[in-house]
NUZA-915778 format. One record per atom (N, C-alpha, C, O, CB): residue number from 1; x, y negated, z; residue in one letter. Coordinates in steps of 0.2 Angstrom, whole numbers, plus 5000, padded with zeros to 4 digits. Last residue first. Glycine has a CB too. Example, Ala and Ser with C-alpha at 12.3 -4.5 7.8 and 13.67 -1.06 7.14 Angstrom:
<sites>
[2 [5064 5011 5035] "S"],
[2 [5068 5005 5036] "S"],
[2 [5064 5000 5039] "S"],
[2 [5067 4994 5040] "S"],
[2 [5070 5003 5029] "S"],
[1 [5066 5028 5039] "A"],
[1 [5062 5022 5039] "A"],
[1 [5066 5016 5039] "A"],
[1 [5071 5017 5042] "A"],
[1 [5057 5022 5045] "A"],
</sites>
This chain:
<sites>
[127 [5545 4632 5521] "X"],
[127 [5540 4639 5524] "X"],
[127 [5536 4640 5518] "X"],
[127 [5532 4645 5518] "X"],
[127 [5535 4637 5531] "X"],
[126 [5550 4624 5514] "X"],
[126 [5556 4626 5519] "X"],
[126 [5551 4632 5522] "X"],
[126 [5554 4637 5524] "X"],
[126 [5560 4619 5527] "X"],
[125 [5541 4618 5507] "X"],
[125 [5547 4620 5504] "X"],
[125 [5551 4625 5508] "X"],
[125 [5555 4630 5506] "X"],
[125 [5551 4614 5503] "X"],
[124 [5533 4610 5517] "X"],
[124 [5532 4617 5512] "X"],
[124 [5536 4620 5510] "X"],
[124 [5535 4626 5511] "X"],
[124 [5529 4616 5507] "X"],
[123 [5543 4599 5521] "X"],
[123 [5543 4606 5524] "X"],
[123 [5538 4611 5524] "X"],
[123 [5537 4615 5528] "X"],
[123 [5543 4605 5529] "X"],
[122 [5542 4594 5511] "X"],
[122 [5550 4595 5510] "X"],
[122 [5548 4601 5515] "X"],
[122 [5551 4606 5515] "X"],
[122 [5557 4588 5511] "X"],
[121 [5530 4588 5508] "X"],
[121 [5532 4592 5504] "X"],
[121 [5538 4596 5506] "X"],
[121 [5539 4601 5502] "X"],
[121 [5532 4589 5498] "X"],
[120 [5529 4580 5521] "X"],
[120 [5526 4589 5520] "X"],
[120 [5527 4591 5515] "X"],
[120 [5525 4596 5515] "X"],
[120 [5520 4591 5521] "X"],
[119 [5539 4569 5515] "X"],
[119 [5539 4577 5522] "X"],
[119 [5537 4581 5522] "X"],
[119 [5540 4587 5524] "X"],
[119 [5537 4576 5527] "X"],
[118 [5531 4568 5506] "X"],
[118 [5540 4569 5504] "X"],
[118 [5542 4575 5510] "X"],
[118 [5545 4580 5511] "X"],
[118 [5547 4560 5504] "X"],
[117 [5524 4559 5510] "X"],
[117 [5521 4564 5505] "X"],
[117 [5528 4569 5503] "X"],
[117 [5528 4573 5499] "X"],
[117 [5516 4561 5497] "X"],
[116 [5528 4551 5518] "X"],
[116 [5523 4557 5523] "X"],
[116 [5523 4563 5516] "X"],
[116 [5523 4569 5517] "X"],
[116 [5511 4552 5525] "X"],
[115 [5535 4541 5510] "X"],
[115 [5540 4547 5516] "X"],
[115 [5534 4552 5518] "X"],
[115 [5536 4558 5518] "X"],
[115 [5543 4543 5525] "X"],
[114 [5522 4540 5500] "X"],
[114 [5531 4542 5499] "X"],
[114 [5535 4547 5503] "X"],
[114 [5537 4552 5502] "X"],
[114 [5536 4535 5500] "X"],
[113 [5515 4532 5511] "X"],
[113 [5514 4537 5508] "X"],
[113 [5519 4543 5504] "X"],
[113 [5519 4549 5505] "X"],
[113 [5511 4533 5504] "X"],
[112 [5525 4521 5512] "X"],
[112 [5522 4526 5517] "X"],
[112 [5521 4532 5516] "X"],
[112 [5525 4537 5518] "X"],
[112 [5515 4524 5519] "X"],
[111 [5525 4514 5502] "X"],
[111 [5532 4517 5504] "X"],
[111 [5529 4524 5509] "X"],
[111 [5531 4530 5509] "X"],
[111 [5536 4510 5510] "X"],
[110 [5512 4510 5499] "X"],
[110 [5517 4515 5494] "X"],
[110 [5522 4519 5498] "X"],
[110 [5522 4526 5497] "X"],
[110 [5522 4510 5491] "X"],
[109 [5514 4499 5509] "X"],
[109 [5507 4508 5510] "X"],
[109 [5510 4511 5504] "X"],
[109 [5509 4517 5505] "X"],
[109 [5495 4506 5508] "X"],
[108 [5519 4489 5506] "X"],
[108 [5521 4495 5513] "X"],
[108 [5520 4500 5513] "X"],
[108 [5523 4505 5516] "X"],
[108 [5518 4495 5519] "X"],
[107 [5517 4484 5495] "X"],
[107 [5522 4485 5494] "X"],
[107 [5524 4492 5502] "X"],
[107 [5528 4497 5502] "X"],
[107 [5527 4478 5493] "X"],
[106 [5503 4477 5501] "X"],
[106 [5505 4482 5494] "X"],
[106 [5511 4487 5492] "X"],
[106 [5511 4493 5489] "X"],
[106 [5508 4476 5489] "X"],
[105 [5506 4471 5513] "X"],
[105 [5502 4478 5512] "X"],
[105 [5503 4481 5506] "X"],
[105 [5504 4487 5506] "X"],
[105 [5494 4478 5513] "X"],
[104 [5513 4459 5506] "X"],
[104 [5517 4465 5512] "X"],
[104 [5513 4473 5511] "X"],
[104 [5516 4478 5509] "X"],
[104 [5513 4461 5522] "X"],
[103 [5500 4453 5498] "X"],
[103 [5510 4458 5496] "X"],
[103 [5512 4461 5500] "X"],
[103 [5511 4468 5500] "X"],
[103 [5519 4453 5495] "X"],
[102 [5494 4452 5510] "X"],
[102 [5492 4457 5502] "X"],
[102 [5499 4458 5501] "X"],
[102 [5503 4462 5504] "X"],
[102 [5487 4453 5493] "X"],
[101 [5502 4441 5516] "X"],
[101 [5502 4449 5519] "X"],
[101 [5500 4452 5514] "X"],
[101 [5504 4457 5513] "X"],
[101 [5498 4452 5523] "X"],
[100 [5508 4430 5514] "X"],
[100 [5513 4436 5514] "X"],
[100 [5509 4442 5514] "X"],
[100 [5511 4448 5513] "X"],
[100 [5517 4436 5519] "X"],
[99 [5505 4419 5517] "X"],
[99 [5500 4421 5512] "X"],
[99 [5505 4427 5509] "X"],
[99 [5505 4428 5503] "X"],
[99 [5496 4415 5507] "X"],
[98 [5510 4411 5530] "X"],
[98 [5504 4416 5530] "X"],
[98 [5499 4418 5525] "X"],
[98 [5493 4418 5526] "X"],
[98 [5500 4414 5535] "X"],
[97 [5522 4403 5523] "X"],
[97 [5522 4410 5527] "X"],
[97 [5516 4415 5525] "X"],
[97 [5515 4421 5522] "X"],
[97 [5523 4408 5535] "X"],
[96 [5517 4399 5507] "X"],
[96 [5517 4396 5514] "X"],
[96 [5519 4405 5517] "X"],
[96 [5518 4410 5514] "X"],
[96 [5507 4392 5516] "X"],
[95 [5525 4402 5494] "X"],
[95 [5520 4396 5492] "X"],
[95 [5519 4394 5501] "X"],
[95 [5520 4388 5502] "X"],
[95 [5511 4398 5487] "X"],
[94 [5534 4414 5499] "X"],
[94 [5537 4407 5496] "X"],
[94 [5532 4400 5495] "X"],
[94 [5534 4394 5495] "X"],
[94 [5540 4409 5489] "X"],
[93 [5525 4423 5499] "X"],
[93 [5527 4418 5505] "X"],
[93 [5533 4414 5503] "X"],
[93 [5537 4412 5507] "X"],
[93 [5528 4422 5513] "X"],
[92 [5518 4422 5486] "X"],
[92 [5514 4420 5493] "X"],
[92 [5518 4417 5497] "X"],
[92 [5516 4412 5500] "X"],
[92 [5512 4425 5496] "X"],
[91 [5527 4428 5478] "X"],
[91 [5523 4422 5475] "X"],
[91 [5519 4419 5482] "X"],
[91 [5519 4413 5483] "X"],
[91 [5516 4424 5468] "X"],
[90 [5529 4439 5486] "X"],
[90 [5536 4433 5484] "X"],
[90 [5534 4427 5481] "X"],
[90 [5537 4421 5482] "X"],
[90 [5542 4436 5477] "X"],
[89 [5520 4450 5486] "X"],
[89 [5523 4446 5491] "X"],
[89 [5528 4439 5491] "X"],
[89 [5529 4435 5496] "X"],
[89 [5526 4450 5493] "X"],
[88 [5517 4449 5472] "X"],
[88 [5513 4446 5474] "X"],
[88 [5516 4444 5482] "X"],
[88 [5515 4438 5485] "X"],
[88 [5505 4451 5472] "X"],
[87 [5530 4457 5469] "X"],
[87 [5529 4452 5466] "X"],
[87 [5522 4447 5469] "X"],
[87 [5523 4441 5468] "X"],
[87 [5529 4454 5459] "X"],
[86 [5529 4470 5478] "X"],
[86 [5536 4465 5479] "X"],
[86 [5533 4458 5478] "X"],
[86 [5533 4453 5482] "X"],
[86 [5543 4468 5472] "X"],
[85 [5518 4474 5471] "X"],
[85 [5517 4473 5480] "X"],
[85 [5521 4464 5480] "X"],
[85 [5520 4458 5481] "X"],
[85 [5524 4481 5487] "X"],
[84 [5524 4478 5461] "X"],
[84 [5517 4473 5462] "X"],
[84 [5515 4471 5466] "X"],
[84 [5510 4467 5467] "X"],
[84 [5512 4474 5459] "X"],
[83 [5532 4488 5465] "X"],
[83 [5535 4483 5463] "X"],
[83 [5531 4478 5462] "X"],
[83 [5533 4472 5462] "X"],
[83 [5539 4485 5458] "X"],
[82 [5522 4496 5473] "X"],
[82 [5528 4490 5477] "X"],
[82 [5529 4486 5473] "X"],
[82 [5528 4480 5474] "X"],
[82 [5535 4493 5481] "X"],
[81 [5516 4503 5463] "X"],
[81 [5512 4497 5465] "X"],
[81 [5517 4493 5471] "X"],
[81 [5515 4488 5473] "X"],
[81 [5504 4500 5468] "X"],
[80 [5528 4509 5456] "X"],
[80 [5524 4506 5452] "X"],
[80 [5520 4497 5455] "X"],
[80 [5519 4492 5453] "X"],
[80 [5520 4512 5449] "X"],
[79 [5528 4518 5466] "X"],
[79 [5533 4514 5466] "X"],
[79 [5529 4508 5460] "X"],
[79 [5529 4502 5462] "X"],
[79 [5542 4518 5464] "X"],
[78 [5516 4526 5462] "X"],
[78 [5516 4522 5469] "X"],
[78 [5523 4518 5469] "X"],
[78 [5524 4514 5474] "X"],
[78 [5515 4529 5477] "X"],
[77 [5520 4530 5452] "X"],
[77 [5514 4527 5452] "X"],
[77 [5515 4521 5458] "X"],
[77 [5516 4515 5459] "X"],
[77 [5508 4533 5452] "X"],
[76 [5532 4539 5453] "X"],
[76 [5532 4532 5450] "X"],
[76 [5528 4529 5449] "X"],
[76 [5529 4524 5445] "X"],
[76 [5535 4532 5444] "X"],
[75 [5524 4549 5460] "X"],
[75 [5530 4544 5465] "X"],
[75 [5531 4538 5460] "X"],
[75 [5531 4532 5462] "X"],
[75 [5539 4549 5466] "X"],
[74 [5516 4554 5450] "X"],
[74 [5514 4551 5457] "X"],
[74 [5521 4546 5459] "X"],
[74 [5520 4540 5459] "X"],
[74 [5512 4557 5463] "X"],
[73 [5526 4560 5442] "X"],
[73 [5522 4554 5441] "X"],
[73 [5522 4550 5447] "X"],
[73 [5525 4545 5449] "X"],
[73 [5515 4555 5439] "X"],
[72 [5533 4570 5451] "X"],
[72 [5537 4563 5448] "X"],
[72 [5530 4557 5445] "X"],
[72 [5530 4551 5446] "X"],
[72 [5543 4565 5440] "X"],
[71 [5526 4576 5468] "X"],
[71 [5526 4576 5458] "X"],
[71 [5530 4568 5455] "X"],
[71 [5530 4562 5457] "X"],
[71 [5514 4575 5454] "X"],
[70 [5536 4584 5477] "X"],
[70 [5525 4582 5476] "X"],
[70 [5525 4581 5470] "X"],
[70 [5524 4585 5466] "X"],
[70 [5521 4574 5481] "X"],
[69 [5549 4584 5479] "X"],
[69 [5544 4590 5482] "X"],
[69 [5536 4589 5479] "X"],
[69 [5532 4593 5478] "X"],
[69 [5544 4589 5493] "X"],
[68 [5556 4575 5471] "X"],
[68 [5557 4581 5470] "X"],
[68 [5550 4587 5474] "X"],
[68 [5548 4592 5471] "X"],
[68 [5563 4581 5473] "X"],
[67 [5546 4562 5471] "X"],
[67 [5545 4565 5464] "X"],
[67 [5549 4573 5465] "X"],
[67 [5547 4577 5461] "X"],
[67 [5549 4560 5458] "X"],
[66 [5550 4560 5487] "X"],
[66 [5542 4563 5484] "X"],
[66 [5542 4567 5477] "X"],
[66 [5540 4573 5477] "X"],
[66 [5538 4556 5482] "X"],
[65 [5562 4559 5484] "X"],
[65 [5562 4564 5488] "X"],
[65 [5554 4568 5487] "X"],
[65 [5552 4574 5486] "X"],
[65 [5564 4560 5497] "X"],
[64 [5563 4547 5475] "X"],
[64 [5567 4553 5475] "X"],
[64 [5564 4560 5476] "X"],
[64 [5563 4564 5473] "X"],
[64 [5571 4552 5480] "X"],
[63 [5555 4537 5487] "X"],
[63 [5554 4540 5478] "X"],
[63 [5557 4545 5477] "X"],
[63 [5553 4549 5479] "X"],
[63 [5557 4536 5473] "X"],
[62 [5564 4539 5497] "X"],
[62 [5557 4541 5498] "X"],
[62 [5554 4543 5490] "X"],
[62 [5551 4548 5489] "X"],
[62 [5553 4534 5502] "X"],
[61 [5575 4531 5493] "X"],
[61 [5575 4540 5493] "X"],
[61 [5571 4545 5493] "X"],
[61 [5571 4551 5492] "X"],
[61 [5579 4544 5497] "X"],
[60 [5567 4518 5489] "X"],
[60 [5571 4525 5484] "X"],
[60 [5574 4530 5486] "X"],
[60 [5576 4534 5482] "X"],
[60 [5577 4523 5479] "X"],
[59 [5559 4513 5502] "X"],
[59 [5558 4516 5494] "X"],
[59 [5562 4521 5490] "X"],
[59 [5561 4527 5488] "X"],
[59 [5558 4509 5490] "X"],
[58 [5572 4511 5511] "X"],
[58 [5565 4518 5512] "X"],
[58 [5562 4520 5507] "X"],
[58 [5562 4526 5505] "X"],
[58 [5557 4515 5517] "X"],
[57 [5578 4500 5505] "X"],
[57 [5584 4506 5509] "X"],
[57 [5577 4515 5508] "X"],
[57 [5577 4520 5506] "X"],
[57 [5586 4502 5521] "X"],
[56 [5568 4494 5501] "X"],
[56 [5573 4498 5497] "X"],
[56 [5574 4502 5500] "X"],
[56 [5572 4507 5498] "X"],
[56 [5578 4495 5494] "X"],
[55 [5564 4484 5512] "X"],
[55 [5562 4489 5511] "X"],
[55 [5565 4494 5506] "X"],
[55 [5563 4500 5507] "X"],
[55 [5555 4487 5510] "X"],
[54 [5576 4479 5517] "X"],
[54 [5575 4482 5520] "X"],
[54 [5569 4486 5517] "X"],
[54 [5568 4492 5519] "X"],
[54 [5576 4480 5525] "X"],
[53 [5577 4471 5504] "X"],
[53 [5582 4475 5505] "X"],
[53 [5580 4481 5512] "X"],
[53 [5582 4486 5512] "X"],
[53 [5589 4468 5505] "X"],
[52 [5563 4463 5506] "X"],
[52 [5564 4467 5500] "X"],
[52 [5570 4472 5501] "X"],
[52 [5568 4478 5500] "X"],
[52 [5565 4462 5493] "X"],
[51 [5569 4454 5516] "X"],
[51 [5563 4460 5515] "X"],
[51 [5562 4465 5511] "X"],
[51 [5561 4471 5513] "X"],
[51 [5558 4459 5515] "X"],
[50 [5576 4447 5509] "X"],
[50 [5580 4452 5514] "X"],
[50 [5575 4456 5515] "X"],
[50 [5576 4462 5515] "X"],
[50 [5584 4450 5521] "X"],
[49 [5569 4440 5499] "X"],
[49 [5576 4443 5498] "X"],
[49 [5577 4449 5504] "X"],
[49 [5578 4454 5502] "X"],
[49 [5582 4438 5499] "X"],
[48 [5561 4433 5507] "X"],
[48 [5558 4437 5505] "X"],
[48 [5563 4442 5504] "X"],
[48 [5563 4447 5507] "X"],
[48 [5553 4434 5500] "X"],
[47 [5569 4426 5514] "X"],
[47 [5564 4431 5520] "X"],
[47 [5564 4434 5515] "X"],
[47 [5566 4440 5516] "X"],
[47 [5556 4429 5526] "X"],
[46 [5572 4415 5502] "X"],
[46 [5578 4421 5509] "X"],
[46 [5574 4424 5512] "X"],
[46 [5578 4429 5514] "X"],
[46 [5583 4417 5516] "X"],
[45 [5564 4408 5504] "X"],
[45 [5563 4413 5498] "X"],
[45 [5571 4418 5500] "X"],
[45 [5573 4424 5499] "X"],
[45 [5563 4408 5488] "X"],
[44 [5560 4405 5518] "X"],
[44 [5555 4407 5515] "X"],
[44 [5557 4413 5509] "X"],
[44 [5555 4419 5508] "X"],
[44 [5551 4401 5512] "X"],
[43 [5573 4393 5515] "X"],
[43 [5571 4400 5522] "X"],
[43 [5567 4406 5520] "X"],
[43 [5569 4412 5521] "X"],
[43 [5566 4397 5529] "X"],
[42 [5568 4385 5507] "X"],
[42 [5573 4390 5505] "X"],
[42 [5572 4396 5510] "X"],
[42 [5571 4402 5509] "X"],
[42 [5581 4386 5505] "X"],
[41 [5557 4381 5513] "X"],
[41 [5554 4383 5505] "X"],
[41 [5562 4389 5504] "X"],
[41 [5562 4394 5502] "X"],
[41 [5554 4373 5498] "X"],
[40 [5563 4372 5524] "X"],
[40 [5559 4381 5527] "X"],
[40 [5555 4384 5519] "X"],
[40 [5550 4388 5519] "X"],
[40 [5550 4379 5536] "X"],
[39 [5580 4371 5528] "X"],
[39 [5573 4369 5523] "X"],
[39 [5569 4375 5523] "X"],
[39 [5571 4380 5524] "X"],
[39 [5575 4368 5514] "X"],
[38 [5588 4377 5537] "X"],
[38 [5588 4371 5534] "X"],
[38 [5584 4367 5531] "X"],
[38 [5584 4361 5532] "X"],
[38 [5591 4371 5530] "X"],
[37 [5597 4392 5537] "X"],
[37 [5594 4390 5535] "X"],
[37 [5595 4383 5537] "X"],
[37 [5601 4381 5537] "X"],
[37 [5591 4392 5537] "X"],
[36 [5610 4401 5531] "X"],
[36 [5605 4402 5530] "X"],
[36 [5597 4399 5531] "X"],
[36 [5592 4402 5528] "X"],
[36 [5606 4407 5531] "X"],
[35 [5628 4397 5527] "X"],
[35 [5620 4394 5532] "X"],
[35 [5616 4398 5528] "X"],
[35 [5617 4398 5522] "X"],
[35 [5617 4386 5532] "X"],
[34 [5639 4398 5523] "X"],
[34 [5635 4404 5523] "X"],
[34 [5628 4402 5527] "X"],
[34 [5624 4406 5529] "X"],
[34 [5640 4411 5528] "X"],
[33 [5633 4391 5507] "X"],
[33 [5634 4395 5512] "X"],
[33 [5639 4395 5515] "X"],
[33 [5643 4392 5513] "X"],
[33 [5634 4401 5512] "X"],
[32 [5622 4375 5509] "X"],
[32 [5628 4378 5508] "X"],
[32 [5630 4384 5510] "X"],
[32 [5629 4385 5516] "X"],
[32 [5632 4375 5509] "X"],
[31 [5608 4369 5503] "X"],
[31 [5610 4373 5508] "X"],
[31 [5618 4378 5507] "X"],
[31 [5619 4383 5504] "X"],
[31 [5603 4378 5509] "X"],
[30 [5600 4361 5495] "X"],
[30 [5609 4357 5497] "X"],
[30 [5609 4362 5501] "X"],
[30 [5611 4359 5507] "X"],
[30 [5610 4349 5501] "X"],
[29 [5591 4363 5487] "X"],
[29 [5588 4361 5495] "X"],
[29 [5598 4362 5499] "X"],
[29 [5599 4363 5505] "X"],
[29 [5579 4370 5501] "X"],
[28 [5596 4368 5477] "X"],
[28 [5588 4364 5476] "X"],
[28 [5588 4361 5482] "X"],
[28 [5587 4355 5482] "X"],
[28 [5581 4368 5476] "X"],
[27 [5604 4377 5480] "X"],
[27 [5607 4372 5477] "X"],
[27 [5600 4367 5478] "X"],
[27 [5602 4362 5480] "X"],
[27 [5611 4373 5469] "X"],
[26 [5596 4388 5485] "X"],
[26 [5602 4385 5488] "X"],
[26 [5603 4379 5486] "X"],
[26 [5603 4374 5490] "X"],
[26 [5609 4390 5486] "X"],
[25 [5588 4391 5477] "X"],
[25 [5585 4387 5480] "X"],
[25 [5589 4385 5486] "X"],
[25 [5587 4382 5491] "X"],
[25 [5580 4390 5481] "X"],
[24 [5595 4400 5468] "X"],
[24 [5593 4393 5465] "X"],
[24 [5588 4388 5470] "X"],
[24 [5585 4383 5467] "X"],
[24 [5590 4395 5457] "X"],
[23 [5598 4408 5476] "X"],
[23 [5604 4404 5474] "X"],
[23 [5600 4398 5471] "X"],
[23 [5601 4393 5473] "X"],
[23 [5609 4409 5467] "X"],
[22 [5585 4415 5477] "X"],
[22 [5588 4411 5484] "X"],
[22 [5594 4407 5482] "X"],
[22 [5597 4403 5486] "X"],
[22 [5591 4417 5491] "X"],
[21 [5583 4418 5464] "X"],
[21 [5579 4415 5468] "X"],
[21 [5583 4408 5472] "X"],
[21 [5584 4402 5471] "X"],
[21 [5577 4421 5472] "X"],
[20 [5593 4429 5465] "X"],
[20 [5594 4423 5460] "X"],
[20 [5590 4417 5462] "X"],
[20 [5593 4411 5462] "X"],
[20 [5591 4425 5452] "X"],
[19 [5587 4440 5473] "X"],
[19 [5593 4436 5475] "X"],
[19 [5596 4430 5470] "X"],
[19 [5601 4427 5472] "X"],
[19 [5598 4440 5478] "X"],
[18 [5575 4442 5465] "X"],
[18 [5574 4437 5472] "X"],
[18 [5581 4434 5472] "X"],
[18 [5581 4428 5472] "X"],
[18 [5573 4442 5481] "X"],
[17 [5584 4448 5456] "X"],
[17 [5580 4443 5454] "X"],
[17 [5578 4438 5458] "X"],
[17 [5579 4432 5457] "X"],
[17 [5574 4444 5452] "X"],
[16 [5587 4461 5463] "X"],
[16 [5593 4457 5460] "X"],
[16 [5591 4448 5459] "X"],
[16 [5594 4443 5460] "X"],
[16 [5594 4461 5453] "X"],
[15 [5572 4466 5465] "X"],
[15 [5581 4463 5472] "X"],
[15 [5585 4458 5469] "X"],
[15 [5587 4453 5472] "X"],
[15 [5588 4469 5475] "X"],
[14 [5572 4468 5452] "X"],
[14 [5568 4463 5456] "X"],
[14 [5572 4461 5462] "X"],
[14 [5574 4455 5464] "X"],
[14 [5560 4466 5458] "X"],
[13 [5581 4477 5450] "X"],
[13 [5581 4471 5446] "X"],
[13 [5577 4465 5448] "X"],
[13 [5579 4460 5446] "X"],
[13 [5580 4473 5441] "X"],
[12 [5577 4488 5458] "X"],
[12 [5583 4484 5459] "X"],
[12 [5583 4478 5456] "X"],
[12 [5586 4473 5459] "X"],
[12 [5588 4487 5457] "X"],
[11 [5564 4491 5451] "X"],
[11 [5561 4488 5458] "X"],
[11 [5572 4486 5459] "X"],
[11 [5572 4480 5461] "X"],
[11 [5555 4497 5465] "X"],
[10 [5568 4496 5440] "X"],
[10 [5564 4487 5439] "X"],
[10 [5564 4487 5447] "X"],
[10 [5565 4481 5449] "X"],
[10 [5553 4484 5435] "X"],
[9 [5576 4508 5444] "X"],
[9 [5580 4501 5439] "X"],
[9 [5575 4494 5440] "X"],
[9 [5577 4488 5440] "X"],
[9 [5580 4504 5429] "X"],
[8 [5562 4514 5450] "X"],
[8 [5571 4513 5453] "X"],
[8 [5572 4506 5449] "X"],
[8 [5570 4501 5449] "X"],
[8 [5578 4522 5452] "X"],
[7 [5558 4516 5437] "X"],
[7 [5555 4509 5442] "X"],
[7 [5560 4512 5447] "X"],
[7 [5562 4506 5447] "X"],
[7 [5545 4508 5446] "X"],
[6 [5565 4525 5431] "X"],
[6 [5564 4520 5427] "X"],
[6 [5561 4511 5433] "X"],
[6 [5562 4505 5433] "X"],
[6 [5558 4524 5420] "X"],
[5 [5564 4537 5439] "X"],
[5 [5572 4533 5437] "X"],
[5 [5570 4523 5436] "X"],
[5 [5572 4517 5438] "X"],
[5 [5576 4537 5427] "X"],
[4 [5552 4538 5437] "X"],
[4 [5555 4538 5445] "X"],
[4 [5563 4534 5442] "X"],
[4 [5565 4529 5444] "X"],
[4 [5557 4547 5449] "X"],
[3 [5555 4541 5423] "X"],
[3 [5548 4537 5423] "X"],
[3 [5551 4535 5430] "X"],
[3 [5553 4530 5430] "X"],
[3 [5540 4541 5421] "X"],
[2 [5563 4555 5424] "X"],
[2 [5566 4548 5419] "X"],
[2 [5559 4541 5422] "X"],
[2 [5562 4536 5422] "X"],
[2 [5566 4551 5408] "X"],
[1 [5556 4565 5428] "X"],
[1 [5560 4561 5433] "X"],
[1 [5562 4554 5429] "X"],
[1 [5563 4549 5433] "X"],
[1 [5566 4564 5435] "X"],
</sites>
């Protein structure tokens, strides 16, 4: 479990990191809060931030929940490729919207996998 722990902690620290991002593209592009937009370079690295937060919410109990019922590697493999999702998503659509999707798909099809492999693990468990 300690390795599931271990990308829990980089995949927050990367949330943490986006939202350093969006501060320093606060001040870059004079956007004061609480506005969120203004400049569509700052807009961009704000989408990426909050995407990232909605996908978290699913990633770590889907992590969790996988490494309890199916195996802890695995779960820290496939969190392993969001956090390379995360990062190839953030270099993209921060450079133009429409070069979001490899990241997008990187970081989704983990997650997926996670809840489907956590479900039928959790209801093997139960029969």
């Amino acid at each position: 479990m300690a390795f599931v722990h271990l990308v829990i902690v980089v995949a927050l620290a990367q949330y943490l990191a986006f939202g350093m991002a969006v501060a320093r593209a606060r001040v870059r592009h004079g956007i004061h809060a609480p506005a969120i937009t203004g400049h569509a370079d700052f807009e961009r690295c704000y989408r990426v931030q909050m995407n990232t937060l909605e996908l978290l919410i699913a990633l770590v109990p889907g992590m969790l929940i996988f490494a309890l019922y199916v195996d802890p590697l695995w779960s820290a493999a496939l969190g392993c490729v969001y956090v390379i999702g995360r990062l190839v998503y953030y270099v993209g659509y921060t450079r133009a919207a429409e070069r979001r999707h490899i990241g997008f798909g990187l970081s989704m099809m983990p997650i997926l996998f996670l809840l489907l492999g956590g479900f039928i693990g959790a209801l093997r468990a139960l029969f």
